[in-house]
Each structure stands twice: as structure tokens, then as C-alpha cells.
C-alpha positions as CSV (number, residue, x, y, z in Angstrom):
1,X,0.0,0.0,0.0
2,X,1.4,3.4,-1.0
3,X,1.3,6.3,1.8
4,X,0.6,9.7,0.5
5,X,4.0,11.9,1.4
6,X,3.2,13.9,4.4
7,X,3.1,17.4,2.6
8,X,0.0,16.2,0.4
9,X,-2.2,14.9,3.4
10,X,-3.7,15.5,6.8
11,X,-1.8,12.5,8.3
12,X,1.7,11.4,8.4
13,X,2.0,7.4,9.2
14,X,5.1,6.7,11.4
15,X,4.7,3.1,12.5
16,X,1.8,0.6,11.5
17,X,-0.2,1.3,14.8
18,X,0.4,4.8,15.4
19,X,-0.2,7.8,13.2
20,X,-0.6,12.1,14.0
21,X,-3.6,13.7,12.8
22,X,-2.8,17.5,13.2
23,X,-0.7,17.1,16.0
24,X,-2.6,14.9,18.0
25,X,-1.4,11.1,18.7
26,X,-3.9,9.1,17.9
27,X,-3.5,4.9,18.4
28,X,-4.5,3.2,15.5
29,X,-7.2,-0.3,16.7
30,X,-8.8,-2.3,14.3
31,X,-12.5,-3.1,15.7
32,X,-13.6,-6.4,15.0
33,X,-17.6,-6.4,14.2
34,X,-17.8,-9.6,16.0
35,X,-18.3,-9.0,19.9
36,X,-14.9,-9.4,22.2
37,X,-15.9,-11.9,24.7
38,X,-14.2,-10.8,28.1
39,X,-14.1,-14.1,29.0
40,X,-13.8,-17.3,26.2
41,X,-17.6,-18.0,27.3
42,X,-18.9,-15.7,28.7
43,X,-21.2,-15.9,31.1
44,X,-22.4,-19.5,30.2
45,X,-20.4,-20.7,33.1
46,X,-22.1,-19.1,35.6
47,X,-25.0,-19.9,33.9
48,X,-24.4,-23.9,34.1
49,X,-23.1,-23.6,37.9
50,X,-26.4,-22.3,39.3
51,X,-28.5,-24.6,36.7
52,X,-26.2,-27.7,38.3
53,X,-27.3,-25.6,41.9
54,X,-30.9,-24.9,41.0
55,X,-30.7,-21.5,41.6
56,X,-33.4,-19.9,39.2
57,X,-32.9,-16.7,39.9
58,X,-29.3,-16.3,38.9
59,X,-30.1,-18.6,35.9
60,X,-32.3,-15.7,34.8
61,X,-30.1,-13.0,35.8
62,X,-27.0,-14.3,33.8
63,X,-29.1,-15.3,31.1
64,X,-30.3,-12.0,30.2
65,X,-26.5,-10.4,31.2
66,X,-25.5,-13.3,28.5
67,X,-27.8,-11.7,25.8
68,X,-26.7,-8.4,26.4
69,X,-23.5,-8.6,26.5
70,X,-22.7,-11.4,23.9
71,X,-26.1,-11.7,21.8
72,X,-28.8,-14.9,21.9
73,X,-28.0,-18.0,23.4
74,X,-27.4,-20.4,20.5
75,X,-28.2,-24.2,20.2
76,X,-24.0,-25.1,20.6
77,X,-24.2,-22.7,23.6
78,X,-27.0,-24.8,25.0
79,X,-24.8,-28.1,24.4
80,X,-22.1,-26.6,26.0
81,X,-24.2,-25.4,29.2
82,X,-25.6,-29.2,29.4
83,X,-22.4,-30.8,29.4
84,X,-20.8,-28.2,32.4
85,X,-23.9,-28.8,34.3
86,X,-23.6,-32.6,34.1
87,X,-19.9,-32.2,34.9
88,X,-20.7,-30.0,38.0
89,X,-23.1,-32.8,39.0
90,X,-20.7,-35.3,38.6
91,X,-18.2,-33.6,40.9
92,X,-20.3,-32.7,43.4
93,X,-21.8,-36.3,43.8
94,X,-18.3,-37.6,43.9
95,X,-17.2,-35.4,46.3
96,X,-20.1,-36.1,48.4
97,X,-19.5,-39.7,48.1
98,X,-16.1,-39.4,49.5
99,X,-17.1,-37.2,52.2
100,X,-19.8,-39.8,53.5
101,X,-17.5,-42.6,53.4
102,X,-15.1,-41.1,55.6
103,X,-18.1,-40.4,58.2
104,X,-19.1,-43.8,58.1
């Protein structure tokens, strides 16, 4: 890609992030139009821990933070909720297992 030489424009590239606009440093980012996720899933784990707990009403409170943040919960998203939730149970009825055999 050519650059204009800095006499015949308004902006004079120095580096491939940074450029000056009439003085005045500007940082060059590139948004992406999909969403950044904060976290790799969002909040589809915190989803599955309370489902696995039965705690509707975080259920519905990450849900909707879920949709706001990130858009509609999708058919893979609803696979990968399942499986946490089954893992979660899994652990915990391990663990409680364990912890009644050493009672007695």
C-alpha cells in the first residue's frame, strides 16, 4: 500500500499502529464487528453452575446479562451449558460420596 507523502495529506503514518492527525497522537485499533468476549464463554459458566445448583434466579439473571453482552443463546451454547452442568453434578456427587465414606 502506498502512503501519501506527508506534505500532500492531513496525516503522516510513522509506524503501522500509530499515526498524527494535526498534532494529535492518535492509536490506530482495528475493531472487529464480531463482539470481544471478556471471557472465552462468557457468562455461560455461571450460567451452568447455578442450573447444576438450581438457583433460578441467577439462571435468569445471567441469562439476560448473557444476551446483552454477547447476543442470543445459540443451540451449541445450550450443548455446552448441558455438558458443564452434568460435569458440575458429577463432581459434586463424587465429592459427596467421598465425604460420607469417611463419616461412616
Amino acid at each position: 500500500m502506498l502512503y501519501p507523502q506527508a506534505s500532500q495529506s492531513f496525516c503522516k503514518i510513522i509506524a503501522s499502529r500509530f499515526f498524527y492527525v494535526k498534532l494529535i497522537c492518535y492509536i490506530y485499533t482495528v475493531i472487529i464487528t464480531t463482539t470481544t468476549m471478556k471471557y472465552q464463554n462468557g457468562y455461560l459458566p455461571k450460567i451452568a453452575y447455578h442450573m447444576a445448583n438450581e438457583n433460578h434466579e441467577a439462571v435468569a439473571h445471567f441469562t439476560e446479562r448473557q444476551i446483552v453482552a454477547y447476543g442470543p443463546i445459540e443451540a451449541e451454547d445450550m450443548v455446552w451449558i448441558m455438558r458443564e452442568v452434568n460435569k458440575i453434578q458429577r463432581i459434586w456427587a463424587a465429592e459427596a460420596r467421598e465425604f460420607n465414606m469417611h463419616i461412616g
